[in-house]
NUNU-546392 format. One line per field, with one value per atom (N, C-alpha, C, O, CB): x, y, z. Coordinates in nm, 2 decimals. Glycine has a CB too. Layout:
% NUNU-546392
xx: [X:...];
yy: [Y:...];
zz: [Z:...];
//
This chain:
% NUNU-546392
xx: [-1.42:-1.48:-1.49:-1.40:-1.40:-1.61:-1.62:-1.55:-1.52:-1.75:-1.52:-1.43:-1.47:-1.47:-1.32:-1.52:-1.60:-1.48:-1.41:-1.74:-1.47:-1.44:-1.52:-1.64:-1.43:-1.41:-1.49:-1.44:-1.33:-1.48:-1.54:-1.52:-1.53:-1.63:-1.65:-1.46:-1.49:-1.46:-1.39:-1.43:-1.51:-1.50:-1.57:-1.52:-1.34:-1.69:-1.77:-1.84:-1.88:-1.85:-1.85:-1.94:-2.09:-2.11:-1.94:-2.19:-2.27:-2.37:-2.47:-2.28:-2.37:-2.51:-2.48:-2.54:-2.58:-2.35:-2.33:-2.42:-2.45:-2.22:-2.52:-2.58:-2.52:-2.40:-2.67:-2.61:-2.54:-2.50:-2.38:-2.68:-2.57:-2.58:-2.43:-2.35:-2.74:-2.38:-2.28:-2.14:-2.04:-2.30:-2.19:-2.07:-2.03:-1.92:-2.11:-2.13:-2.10:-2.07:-2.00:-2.21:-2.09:-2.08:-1.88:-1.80:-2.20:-1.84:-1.70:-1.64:-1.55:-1.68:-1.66:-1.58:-1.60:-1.49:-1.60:-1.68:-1.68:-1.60:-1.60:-1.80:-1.50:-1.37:-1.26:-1.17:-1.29:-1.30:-1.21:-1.21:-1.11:-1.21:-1.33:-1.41:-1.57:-1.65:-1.30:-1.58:-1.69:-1.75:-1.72:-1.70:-1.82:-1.87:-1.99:-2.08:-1.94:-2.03:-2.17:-2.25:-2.38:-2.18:-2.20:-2.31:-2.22:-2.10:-2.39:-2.30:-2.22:-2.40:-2.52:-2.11:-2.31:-2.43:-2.36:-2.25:-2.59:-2.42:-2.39:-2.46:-2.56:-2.48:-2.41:-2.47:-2.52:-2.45:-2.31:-2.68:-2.75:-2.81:-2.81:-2.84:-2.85:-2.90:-3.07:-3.15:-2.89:-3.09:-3.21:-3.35:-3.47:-3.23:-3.29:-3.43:-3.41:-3.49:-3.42:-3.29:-3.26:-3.26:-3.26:-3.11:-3.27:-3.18:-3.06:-3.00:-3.21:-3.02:-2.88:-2.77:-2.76:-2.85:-2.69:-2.54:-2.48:-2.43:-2.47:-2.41:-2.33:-2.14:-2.04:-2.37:-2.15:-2.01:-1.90:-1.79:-1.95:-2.00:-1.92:-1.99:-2.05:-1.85:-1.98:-2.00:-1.95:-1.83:-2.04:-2.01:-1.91:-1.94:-2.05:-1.93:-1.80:-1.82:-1.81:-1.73:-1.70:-1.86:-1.83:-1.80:-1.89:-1.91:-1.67:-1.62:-1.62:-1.61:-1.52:-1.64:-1.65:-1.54:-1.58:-1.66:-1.43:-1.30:-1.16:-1.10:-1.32:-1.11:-1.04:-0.91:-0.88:-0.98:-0.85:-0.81:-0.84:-0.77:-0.76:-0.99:-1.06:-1.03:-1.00:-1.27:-1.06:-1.07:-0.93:-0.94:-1.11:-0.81:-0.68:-0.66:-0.59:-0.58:-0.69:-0.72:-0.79:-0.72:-0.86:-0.89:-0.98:-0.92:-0.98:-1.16:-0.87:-0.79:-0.68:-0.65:-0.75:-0.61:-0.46:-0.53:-0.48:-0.32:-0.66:-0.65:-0.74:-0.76:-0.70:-0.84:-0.93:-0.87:-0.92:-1.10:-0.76:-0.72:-0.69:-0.61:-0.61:-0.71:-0.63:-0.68:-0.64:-0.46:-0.77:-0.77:-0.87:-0.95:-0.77:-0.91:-1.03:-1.13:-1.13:-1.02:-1.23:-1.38:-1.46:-1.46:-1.44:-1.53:-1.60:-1.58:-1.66:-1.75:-1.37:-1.36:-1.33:-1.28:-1.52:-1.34:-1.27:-1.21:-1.23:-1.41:-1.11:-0.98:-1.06:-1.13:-0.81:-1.08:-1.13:-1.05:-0.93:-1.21:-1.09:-1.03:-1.11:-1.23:-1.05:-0.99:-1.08:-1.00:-0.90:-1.09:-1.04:-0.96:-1.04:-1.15:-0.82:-1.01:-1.11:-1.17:-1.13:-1.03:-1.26:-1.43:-1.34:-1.28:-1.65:-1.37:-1.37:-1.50:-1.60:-1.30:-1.51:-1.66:-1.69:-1.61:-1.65:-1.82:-1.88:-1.90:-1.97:-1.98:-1.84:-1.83:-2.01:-2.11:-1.71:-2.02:-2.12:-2.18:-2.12:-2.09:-2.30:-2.34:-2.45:-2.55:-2.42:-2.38:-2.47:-2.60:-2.69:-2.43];
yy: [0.22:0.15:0.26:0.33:0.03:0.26:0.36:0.31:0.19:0.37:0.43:0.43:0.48:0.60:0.48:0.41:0.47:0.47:0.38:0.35:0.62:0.70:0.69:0.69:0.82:0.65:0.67:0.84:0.89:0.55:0.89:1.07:1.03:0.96:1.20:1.07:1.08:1.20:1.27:1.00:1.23:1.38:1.46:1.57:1.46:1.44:1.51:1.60:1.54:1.41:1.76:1.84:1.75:1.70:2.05:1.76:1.71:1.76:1.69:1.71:1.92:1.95:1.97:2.04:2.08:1.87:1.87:1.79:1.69:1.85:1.84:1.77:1.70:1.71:1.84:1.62:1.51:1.63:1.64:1.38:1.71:1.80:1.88:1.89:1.89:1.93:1.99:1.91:1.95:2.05:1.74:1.66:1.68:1.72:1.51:1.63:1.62:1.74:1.72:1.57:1.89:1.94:1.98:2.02:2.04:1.97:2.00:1.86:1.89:2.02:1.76:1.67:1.69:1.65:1.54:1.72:1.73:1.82:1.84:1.75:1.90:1.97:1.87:1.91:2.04:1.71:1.63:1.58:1.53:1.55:1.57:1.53:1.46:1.48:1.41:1.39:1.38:1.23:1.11:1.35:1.31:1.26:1.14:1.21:1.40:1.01:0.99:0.96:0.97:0.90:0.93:0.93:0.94:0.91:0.77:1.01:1.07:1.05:1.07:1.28:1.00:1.04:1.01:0.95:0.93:1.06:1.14:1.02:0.97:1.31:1.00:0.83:0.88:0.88:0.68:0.93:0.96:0.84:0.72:1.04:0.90:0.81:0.76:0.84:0.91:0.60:0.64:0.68:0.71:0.52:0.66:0.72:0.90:0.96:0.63:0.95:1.09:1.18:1.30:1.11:1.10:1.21:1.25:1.25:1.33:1.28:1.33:1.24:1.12:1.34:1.32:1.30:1.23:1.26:1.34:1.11:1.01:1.07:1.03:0.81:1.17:1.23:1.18:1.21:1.21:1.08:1.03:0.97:0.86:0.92:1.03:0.97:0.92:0.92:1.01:0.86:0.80:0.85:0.85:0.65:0.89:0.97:0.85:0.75:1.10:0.85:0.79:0.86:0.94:0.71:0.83:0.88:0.80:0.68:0.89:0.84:0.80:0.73:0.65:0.90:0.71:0.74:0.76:0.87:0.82:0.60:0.61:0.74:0.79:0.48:0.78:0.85:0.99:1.09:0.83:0.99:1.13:1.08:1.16:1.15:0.94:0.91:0.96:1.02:0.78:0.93:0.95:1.12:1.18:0.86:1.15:1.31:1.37:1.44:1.31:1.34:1.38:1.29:1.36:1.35:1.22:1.17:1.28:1.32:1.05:1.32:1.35:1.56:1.63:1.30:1.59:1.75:1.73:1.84:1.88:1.62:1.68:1.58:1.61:1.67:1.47:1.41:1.52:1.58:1.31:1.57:1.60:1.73:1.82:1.57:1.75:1.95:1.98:1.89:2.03:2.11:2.16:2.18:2.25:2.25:2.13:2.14:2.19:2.15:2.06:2.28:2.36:2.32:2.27:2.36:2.37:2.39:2.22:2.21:2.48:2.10:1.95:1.94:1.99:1.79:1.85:1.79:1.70:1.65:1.74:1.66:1.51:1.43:1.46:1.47:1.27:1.18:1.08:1.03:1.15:1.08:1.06:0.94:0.94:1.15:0.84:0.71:0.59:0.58:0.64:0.51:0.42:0.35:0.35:0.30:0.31:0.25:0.07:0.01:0.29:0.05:-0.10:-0.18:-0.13:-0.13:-0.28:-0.36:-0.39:-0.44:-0.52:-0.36:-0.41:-0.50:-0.57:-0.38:-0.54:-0.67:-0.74:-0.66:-0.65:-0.88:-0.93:-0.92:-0.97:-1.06:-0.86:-0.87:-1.00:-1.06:-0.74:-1.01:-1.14:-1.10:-1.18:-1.18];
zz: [-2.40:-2.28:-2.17:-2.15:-2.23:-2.09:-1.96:-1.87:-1.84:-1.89:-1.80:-1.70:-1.58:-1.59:-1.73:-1.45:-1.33:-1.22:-1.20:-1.27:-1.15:-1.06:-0.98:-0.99:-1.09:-0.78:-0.70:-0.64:-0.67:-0.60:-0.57:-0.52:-0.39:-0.37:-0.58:-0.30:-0.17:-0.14:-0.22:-0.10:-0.01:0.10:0.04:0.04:0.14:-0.05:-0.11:0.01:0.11:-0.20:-0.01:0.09:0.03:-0.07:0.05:0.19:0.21:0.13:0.10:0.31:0.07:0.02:-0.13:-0.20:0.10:-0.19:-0.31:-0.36:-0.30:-0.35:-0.51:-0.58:-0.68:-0.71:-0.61:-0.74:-0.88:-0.98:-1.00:-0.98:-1.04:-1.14:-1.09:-1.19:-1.13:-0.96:-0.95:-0.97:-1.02:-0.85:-0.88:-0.93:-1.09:-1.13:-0.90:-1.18:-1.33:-1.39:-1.49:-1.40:-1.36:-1.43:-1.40:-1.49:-1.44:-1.25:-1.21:-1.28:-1.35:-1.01:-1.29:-1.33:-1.46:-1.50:-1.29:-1.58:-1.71:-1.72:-1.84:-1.78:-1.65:-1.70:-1.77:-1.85:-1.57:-1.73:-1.75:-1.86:-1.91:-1.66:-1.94:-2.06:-2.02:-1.92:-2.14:-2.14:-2.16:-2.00:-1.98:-2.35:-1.94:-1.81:-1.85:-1.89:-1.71:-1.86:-1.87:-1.76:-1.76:-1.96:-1.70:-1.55:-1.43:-1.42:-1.52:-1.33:-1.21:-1.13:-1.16:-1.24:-1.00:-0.89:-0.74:-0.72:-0.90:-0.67:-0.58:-0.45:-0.48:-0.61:-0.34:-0.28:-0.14:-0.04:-0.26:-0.14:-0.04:0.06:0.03:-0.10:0.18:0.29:0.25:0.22:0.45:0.25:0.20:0.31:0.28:0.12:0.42:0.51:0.54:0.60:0.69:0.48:0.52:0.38:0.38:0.59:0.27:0.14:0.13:0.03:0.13:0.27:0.29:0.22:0.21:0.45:0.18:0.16:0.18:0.29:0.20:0.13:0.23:0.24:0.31:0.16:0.13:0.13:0.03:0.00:0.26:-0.02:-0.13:-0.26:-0.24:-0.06:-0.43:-0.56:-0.63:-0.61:-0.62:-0.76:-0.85:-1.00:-1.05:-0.84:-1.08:-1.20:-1.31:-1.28:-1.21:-1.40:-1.50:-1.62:-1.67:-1.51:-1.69:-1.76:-1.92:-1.91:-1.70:-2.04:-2.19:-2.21:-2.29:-2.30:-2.18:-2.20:-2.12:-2.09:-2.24:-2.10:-1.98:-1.94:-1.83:-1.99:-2.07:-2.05:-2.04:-2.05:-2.11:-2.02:-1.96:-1.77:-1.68:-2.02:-1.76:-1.65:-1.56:-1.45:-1.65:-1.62:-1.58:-1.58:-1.50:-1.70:-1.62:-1.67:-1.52:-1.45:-1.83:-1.50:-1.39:-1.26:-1.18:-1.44:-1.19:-1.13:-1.08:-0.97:-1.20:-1.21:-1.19:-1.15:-1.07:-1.40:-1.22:-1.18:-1.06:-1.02:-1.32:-0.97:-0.90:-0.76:-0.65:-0.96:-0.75:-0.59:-0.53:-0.59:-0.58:-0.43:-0.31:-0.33:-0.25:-0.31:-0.44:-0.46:-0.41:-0.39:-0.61:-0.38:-0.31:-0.37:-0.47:-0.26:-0.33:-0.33:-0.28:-0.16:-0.33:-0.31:-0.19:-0.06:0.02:-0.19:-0.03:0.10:0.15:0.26:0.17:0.08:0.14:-0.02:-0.13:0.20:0.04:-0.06:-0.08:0.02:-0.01:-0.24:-0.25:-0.26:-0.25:-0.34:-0.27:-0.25:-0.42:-0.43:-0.07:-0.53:-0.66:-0.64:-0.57:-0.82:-0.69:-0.79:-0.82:-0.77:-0.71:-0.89:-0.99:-0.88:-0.76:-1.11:-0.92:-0.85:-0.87:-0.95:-1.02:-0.76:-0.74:-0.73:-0.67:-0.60:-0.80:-0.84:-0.69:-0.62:-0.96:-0.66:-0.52:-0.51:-0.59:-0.47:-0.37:-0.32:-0.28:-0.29:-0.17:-0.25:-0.28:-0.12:-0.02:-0.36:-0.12:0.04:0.11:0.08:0.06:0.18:0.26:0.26:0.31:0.43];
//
């Protein structure tokens, strides 16, 4: 079953392609993106990885919290289901 990672303190001019390929150190990644402004493009500083395999997920958790990323500590841990908006 997949296992979705939230990323925070992501640098602003990180792309999807760079998220997935730094988190596929963890294993096998299947979707990652990156959560831009939609009237700017820009960055919102924070994506979500999805992992094959929870224990890739636990894996990438335990080598990328708190460590450096081009220059910010991220902030990794499991994706909580979004809440329902008015």
């Amino acid at each position: 079953m997949n296992k979705k990672l939230y990323v925070g303190n992501l640098p602003y001019q990180i792309t999807t392609d760079e998220l997935r390929t730094h988190f596929s150190q963890a294993g096998t990644v299947v979707d990652a993106v990156v959560i831009t402004d939609k009237r700017t493009g820009r960055s919102k500083g924070f994506g979500f990885v999805e992992f094959e395999k929870e224990d890739e997920a636990t894996k990438a958790i335990e080598m990328f919290n708190s460590k450096d990323f081009q220059g910010r500590a991220l902030v990794v841990n499991e994706a909580r289901p979004q809440e329902p908006r008015e």
